[in-house]
Backbone bond lengths (Angstrom), bond angles and torsions (degrees), N, CA, C in turn:
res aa  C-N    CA-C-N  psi(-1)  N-CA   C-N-CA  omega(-1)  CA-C   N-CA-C  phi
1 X - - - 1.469 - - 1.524 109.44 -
2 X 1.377 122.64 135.49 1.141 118.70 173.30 1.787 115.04 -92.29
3 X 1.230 100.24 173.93 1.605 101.42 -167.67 1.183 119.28 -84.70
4 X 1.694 108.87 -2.28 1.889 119.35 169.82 1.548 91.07 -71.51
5 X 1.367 118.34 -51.93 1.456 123.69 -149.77 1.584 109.59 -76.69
6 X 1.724 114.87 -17.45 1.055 127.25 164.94 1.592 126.02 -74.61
7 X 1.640 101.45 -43.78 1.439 110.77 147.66 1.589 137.09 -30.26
8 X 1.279 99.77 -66.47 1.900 102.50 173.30 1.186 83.65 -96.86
9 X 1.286 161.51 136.43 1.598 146.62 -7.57 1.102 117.78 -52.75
10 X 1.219 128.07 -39.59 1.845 133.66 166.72 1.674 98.29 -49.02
11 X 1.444 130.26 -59.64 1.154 130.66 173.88 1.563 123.36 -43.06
12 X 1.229 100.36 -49.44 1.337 118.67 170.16 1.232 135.11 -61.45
13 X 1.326 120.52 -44.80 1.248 143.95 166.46 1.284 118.89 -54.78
14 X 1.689 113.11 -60.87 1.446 137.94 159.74 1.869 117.68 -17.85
15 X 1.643 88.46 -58.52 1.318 111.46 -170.59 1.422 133.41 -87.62
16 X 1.228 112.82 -30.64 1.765 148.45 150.82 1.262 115.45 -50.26
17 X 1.430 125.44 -47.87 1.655 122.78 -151.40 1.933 94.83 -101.33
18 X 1.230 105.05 -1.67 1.623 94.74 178.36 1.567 109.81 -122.03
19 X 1.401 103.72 -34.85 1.815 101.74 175.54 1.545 113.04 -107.26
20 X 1.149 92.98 136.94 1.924 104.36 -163.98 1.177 127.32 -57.80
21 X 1.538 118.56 63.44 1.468 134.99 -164.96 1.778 95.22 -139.32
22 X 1.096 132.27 0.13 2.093 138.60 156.66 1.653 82.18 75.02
23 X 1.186 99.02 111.73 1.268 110.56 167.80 1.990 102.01 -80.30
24 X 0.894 118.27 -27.49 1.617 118.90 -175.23 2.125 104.53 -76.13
25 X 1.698 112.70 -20.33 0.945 117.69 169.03 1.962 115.41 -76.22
26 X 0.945 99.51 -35.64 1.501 111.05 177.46 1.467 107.83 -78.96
27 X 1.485 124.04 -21.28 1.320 100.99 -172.86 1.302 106.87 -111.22
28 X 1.534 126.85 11.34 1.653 129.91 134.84 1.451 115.93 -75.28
29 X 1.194 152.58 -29.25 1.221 170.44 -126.56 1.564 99.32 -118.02
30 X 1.516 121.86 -80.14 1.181 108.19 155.37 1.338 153.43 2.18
31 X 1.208 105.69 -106.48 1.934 123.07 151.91 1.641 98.97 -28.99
32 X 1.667 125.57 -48.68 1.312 105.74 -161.88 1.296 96.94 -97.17
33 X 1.107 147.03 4.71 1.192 139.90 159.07 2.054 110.20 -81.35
34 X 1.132 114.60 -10.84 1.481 118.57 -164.37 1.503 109.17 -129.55
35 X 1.606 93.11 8.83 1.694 90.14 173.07 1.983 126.44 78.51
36 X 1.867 88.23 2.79 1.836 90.50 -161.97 1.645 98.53 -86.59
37 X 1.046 97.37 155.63 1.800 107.37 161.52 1.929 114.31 -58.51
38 X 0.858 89.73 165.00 1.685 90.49 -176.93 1.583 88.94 -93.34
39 X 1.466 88.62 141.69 1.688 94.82 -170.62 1.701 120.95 -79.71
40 X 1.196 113.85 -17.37 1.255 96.91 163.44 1.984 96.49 121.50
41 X 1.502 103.95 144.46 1.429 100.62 169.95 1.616 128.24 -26.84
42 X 1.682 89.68 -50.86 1.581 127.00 -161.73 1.959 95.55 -40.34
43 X 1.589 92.34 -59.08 1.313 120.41 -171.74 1.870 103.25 -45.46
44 X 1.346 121.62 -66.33 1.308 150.18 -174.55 1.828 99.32 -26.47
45 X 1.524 81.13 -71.52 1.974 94.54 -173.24 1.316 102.68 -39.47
46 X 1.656 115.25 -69.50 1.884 113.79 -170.21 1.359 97.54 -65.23
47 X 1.103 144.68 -41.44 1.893 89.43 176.80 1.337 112.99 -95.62
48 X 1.432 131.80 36.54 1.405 114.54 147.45 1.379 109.10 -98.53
49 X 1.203 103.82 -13.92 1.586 115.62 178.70 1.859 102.64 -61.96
50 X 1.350 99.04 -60.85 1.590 111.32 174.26 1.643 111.09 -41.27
51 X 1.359 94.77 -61.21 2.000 81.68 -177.24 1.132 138.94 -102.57
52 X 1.870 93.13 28.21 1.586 120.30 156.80 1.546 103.93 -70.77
53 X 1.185 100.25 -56.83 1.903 115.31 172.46 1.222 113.39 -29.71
54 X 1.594 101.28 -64.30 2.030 114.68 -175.41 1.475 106.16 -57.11
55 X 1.174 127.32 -54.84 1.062 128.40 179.11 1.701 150.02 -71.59
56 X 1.611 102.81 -24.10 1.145 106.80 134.12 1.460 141.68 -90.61
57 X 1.344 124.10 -20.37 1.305 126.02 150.61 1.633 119.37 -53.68
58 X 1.240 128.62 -27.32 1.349 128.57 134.63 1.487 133.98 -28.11
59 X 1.638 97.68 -66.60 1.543 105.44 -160.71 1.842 105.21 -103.47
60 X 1.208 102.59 1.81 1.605 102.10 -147.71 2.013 106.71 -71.12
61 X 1.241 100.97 18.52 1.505 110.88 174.95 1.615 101.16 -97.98
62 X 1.401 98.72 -58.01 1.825 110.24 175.09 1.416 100.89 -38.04
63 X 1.538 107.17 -69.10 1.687 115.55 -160.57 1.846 100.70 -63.92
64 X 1.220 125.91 10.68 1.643 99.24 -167.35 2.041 67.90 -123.46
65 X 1.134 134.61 -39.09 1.791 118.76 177.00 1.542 95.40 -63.23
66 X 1.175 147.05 -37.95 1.676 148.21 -151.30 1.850 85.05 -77.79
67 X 1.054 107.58 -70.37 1.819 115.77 -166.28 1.501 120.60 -59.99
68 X 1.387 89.39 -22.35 1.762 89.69 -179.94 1.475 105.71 -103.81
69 X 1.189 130.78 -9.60 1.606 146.87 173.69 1.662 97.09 -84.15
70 X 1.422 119.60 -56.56 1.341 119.83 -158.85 1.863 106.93 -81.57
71 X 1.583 111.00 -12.80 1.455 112.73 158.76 1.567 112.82 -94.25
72 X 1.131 116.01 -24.84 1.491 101.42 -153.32 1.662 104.87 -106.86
73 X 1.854 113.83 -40.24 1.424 125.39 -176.39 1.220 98.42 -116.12
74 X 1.049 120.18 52.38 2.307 109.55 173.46 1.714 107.40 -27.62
75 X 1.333 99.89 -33.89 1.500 94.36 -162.64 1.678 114.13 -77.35
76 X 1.375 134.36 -19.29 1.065 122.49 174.85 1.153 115.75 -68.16
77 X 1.727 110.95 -167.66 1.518 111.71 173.74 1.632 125.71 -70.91
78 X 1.475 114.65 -43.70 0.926 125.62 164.07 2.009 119.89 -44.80
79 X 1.334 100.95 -54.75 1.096 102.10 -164.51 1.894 97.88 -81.63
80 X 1.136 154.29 -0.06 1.372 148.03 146.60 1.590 99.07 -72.01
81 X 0.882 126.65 -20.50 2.084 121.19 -170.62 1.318 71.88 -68.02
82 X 1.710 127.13 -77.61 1.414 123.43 -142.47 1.077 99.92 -51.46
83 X 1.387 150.97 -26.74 1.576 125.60 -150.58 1.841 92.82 -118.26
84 X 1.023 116.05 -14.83 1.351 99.13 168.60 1.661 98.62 -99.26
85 X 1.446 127.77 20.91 1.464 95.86 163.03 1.644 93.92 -117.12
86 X 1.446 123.63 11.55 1.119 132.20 149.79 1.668 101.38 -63.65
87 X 0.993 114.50 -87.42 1.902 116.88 -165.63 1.171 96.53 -56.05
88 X 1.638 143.63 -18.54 2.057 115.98 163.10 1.192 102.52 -77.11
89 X 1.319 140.09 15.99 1.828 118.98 -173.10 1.912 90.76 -105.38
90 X 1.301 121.20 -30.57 1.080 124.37 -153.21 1.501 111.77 -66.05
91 X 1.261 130.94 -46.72 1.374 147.48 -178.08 1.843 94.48 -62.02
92 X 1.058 108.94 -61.39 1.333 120.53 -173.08 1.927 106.58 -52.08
93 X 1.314 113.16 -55.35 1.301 112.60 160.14 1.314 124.81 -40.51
94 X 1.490 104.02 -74.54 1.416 109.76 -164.31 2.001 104.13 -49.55
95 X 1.239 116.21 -62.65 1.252 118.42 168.55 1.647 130.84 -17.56
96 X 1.348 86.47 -59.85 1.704 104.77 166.90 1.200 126.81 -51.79
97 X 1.011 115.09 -45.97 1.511 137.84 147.43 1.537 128.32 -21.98
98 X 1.335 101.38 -78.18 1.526 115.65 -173.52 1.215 83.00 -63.71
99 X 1.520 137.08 -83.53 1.413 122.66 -148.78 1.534 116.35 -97.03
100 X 1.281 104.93 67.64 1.541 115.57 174.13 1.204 99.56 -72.66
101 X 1.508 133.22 -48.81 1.180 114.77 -155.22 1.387 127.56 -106.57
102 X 1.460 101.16 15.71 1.726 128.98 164.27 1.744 95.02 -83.47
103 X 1.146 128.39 -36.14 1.442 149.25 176.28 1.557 110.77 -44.10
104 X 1.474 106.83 -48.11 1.394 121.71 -173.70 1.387 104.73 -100.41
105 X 1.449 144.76 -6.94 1.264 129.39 -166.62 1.396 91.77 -117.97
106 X 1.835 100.71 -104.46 1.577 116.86 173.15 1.744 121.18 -7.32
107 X 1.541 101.01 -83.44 0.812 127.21 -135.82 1.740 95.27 -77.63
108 X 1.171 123.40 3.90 1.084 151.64 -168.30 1.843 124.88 -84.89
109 X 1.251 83.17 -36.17 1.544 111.24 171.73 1.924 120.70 -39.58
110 X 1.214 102.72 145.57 1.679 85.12 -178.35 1.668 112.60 -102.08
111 X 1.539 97.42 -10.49 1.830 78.75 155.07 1.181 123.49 -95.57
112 X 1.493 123.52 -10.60 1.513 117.28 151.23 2.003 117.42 -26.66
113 X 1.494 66.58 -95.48 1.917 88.31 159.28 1.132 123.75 -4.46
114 X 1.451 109.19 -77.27 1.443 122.80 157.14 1.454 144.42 -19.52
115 X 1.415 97.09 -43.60 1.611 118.17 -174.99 1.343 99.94 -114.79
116 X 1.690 144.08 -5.12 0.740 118.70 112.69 1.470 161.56 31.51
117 X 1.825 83.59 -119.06 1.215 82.51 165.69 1.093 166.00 -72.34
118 X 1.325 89.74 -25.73 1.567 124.69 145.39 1.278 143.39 -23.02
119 X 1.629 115.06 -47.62 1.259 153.61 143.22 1.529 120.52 -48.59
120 X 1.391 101.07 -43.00 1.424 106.16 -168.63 1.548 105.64 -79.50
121 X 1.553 112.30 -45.88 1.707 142.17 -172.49 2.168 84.94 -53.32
122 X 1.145 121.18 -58.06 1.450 123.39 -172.26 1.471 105.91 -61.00
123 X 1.358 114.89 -52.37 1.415 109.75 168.57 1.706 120.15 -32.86
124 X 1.723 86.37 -80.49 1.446 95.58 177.79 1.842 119.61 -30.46
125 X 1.325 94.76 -61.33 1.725 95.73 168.03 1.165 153.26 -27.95
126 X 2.077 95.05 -38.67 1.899 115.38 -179.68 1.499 74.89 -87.17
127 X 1.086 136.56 -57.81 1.480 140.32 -144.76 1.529 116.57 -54.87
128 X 1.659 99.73 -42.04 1.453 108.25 -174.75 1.778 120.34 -90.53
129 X 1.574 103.00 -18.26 1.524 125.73 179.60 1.255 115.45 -83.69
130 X 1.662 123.39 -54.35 1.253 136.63 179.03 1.038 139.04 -90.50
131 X 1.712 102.30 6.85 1.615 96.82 -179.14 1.588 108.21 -132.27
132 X 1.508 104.09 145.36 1.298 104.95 -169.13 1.678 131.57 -68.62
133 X 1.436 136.22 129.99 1.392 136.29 -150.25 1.619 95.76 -114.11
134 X 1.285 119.56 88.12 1.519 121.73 163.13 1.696 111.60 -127.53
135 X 1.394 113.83 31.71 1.941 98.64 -173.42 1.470 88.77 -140.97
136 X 1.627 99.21 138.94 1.260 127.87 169.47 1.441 125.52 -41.18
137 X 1.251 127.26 -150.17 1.520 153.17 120.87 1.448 102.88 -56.44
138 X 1.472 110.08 -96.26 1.417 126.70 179.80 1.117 137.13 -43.41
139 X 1.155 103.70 5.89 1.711 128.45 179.50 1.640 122.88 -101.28
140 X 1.419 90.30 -31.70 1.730 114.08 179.01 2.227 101.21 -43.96
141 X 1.332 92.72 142.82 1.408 87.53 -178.75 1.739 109.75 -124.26
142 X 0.858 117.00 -153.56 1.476 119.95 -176.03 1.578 87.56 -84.41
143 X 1.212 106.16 -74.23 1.990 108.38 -159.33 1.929 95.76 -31.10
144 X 1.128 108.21 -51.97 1.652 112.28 -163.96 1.554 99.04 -59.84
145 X 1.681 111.64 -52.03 1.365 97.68 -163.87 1.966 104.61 -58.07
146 X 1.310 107.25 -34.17 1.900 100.36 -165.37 1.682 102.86 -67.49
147 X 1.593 116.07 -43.32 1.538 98.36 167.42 1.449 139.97 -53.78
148 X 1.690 100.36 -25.11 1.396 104.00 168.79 1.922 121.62 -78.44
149 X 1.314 87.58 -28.68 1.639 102.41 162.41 1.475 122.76 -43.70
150 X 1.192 86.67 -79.24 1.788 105.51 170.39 1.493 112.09 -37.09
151 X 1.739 117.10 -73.02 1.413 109.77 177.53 1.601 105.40 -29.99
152 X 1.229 115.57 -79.46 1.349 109.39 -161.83 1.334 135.05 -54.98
153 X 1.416 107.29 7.52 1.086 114.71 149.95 1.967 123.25 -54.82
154 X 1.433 114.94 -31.57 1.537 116.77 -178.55 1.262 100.49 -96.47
155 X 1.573 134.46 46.97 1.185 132.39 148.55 1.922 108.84 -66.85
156 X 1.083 76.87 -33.61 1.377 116.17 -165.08 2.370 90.23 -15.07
157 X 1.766 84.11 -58.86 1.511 92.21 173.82 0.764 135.50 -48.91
158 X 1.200 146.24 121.54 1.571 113.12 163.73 1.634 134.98 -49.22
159 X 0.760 141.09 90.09 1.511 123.52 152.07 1.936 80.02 145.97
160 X 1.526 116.96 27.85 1.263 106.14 168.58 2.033 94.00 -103.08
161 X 1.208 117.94 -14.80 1.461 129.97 175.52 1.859 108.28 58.00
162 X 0.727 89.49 97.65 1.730 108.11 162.41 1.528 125.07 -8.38
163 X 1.584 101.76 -65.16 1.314 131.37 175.32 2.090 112.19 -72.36
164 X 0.993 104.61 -21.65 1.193 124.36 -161.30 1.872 114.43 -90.64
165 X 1.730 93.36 -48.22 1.405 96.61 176.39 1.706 99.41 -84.84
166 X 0.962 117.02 -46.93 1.524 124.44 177.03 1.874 99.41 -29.66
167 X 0.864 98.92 -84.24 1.659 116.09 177.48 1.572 116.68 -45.97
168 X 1.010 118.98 -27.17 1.143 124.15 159.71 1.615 126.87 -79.21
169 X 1.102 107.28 -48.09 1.927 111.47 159.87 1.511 116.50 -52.69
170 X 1.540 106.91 -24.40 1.411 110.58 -160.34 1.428 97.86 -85.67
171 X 1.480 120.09 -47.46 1.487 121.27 160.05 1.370 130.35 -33.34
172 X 1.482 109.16 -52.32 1.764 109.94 172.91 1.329 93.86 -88.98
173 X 1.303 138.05 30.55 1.428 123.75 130.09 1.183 123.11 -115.74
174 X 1.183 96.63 41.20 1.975 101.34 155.81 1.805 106.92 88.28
175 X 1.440 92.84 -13.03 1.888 104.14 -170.27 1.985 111.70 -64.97
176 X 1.506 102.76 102.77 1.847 79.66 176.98 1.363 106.12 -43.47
177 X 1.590 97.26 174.84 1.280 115.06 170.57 1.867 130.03 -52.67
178 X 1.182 98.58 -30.63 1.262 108.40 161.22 0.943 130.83 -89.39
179 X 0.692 130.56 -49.68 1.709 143.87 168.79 1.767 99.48 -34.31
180 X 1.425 113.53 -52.51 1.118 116.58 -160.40 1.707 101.26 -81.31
181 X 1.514 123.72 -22.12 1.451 103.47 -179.17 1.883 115.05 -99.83
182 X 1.719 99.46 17.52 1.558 126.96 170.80 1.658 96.79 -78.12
183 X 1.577 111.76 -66.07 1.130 123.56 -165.68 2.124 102.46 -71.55
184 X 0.453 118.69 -11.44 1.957 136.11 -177.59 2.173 97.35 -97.18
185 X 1.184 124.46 -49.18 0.770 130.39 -170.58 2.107 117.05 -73.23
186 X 1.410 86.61 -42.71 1.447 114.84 -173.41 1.949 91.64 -77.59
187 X 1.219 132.68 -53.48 1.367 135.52 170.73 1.362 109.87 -47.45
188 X 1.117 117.59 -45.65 1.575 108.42 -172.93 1.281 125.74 -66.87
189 X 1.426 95.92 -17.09 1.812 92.98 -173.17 1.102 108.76 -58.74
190 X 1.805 124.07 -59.03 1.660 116.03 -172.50 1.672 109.96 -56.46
191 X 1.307 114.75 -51.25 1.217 106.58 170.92 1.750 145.15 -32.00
192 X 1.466 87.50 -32.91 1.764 115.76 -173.46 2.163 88.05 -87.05
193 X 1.164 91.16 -45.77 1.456 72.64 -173.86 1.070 125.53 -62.56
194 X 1.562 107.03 -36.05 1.724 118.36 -176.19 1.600 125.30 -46.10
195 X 1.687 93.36 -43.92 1.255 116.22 -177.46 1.925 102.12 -59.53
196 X 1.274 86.12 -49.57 1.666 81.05 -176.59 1.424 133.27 -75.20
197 X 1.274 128.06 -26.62 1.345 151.50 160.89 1.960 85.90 -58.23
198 X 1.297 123.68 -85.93 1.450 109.65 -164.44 1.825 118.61 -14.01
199 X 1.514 94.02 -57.04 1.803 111.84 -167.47 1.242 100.26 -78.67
200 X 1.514 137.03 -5.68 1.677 105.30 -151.34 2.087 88.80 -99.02
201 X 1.014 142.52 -17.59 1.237 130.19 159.06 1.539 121.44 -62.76
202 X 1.570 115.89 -7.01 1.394 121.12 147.11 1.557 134.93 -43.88
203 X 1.160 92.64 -35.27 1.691 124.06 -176.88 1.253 109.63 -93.84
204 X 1.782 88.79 146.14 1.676 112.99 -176.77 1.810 95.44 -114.66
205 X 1.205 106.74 160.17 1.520 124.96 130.55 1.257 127.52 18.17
206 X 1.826 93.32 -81.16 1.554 108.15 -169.47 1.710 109.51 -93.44
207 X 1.825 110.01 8.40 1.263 113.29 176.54 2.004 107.82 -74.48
208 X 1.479 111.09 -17.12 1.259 109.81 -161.69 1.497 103.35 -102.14
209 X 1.455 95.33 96.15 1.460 96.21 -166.73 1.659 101.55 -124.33
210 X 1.844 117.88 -172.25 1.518 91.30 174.64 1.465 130.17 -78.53
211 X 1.293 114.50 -15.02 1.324 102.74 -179.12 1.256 100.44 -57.95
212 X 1.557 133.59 -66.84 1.497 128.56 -167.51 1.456 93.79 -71.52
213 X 1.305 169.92 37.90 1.214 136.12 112.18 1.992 119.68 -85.38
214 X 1.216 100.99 3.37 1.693 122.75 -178.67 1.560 100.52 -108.70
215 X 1.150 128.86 -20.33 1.901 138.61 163.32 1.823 85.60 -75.65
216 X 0.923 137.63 -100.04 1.245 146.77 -166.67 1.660 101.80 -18.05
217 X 1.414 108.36 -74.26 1.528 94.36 -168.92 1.205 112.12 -64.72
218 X 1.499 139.61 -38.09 1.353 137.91 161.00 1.442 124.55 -3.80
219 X 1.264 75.42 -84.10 1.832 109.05 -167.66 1.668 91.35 -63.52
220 X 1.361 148.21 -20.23 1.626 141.83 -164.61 1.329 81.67 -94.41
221 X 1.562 128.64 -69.31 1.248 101.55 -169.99 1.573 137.17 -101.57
222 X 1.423 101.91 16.10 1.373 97.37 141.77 1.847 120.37 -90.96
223 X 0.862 123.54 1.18 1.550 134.15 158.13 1.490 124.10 -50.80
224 X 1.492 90.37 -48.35 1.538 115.91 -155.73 1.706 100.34 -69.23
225 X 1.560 93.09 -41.49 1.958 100.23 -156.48 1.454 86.17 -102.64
226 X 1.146 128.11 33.02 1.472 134.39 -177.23 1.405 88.62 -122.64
227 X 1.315 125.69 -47.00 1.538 111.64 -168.91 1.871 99.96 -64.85
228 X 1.405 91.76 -51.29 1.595 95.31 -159.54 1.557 114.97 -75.64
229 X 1.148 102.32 -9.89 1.952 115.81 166.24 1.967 91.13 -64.13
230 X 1.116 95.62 -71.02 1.878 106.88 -164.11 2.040 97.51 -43.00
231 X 1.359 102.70 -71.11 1.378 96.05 -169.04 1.657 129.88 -52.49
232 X 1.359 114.17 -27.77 1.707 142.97 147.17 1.830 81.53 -30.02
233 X 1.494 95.58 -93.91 1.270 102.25 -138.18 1.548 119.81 -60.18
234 X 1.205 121.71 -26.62 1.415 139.91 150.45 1.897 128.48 -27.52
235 X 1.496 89.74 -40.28 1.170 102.83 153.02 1.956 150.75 -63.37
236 X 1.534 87.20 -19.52 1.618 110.05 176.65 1.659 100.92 -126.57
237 X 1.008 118.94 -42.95 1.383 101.86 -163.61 1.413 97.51 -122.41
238 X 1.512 103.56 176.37 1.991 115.44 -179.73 1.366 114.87 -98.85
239 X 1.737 115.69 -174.53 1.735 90.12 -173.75 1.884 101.15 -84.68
240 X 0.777 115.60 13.39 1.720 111.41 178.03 1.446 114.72 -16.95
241 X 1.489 129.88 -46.54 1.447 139.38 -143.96 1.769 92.82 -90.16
242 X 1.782 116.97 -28.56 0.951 122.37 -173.37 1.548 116.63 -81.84
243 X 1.602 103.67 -36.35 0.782 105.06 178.87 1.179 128.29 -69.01
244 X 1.590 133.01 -56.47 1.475 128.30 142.62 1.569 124.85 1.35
245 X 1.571 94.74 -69.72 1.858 102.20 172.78 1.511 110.58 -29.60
246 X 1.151 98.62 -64.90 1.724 112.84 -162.30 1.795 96.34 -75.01
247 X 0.611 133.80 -48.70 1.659 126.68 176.56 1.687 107.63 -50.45
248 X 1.205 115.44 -41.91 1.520 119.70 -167.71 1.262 106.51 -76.56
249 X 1.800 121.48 -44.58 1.023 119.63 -158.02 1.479 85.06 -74.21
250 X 1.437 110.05 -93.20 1.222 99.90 173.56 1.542 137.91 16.15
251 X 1.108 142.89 -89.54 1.529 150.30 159.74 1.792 91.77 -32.22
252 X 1.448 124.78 -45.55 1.755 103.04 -176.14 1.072 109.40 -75.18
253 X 1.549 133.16 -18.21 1.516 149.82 -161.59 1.901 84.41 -75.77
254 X 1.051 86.99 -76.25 1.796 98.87 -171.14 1.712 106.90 -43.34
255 X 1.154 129.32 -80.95 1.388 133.96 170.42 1.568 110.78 -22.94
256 X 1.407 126.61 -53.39 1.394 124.71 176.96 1.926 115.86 -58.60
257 X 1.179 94.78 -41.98 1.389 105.98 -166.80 1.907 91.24 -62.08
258 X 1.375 104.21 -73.71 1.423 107.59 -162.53 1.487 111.41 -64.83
259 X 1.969 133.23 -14.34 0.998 107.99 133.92 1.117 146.19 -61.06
260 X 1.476 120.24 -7.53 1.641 132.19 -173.76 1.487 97.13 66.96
261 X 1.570 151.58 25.72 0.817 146.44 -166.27 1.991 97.38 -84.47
262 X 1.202 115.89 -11.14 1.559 107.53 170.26 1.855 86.26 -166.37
């Protein structure tokens, strides 16, 4: 892999895995839009590695009040967030899991992808238009955290986006818009780690080279100003801009494929 090609997947990755456009859809899409080889496990780890980085260097004030509340005071507010954003990671794990390797083949496809997103972009839409936004952070309850759990279990797809269905369940549960990509943001961390801890005994030695240490910093700090771009902007405006994205691409995703034009 060269270090341009390490560049925009770090970019990509960065930018994908936090705002609701599937960063795992973009980083098949890519390469097959540009002719590259699929980069390889090697590739995979550093940028989850990277927006393990973004994301707890983000939150890692939240996560050190969440852990010491959720061992020491269960009973406050803080310390119930931690254990129900313990029980939403679990469904989402275990899932991930069993069908890892429908993950890597099938599901991989770019008219999958395609239709997708598409699907997902409409979701987001009833989700973000029609449903009513009156609940906090601290308000979030168990029932909300396991539905948001569950959704994220169909990250699983590509181009259903992680961040995207999350945030969208969180909406038809009453979650403002912010609130809900706090509570989406704060979930991902165990998740992001899991993924990465699974693969990193995959790796040798001579896997840590610069492209994957130039994927790593990439993808952290385009991660980073990805969280705090999204939560900013969440605040004034709706996901509209996202949604478009994913409708457009989508329909070109589909049209390319079934022309065979790449």
């Amino acid at each position: 892999m060269s270090l341009f090609e390490a560049v925009i997947l770090g970019v990509v990755q960065g930018v994908g895995e936090f705002l609701p456009i599937s960063s795992s859809a973009h980083l098949v899409l890519v390469p097959w839009l540009m002719g590259w080889h699929y980069a390889g496990l090697t590739f995979d780890v550093a940028l989850h590695v990277g927006t393990l980085v973004a994301v707890v260097a983000f939150f890692w004030k939240d996560w050190l009040i969440l852990m010491h509340d959720g061992l020491l005071r269960r009973r406050t507010t803080e310390g119930r967030l931690f254990w129900y954003l313990v029980v939403a990671t679990i469904p989402g794990a275990a899932i991930g899991y069993m069908f890892e390797e429908q993950a890597e083949t099938i599901f991989r496809e770019p008219l999958v992808i395609g239709v997708m997103l598409i699907i997902m972009g409409v979701i987001l839409y009833l989700a973000d238009t029609r449903a009513p936004a009156y609940k906090k952070l601290e308000e979030v309850g168990l029932g909300e955290s396991l539905w948001i759990g569950l959704s994220q279990a169909l990250a699983i797809i590509p181009g259903v986006s992680r961040s995207g269905i999350t945030m969208a369940v969180g909406r038809m549960a009453g979650l403002d818009r912010e609130t809900a990509a706090r509570f989406s943001f704060l979930m991902s961390t165990p998740i992001i780690f899991g993924a990465g801890v699974m693969q990193l005994p995959k790796l040798t030695p001579a896997d840590l080279n610069l492209p994957f240490l130039v994927g790593v910093a990439v993808s952290a700090v385009v991660g980073f100003l990805s969280i705090k771009f999204l939560l900013r902007f969440l605040t004034r405006y709706s996901f509209g801009i996202f949604i478009w994205y994913r409708l457009i691409l989508g329909a070109a995703v589909i049209f390319l494929a079934l022309a065979g034009i790449r």
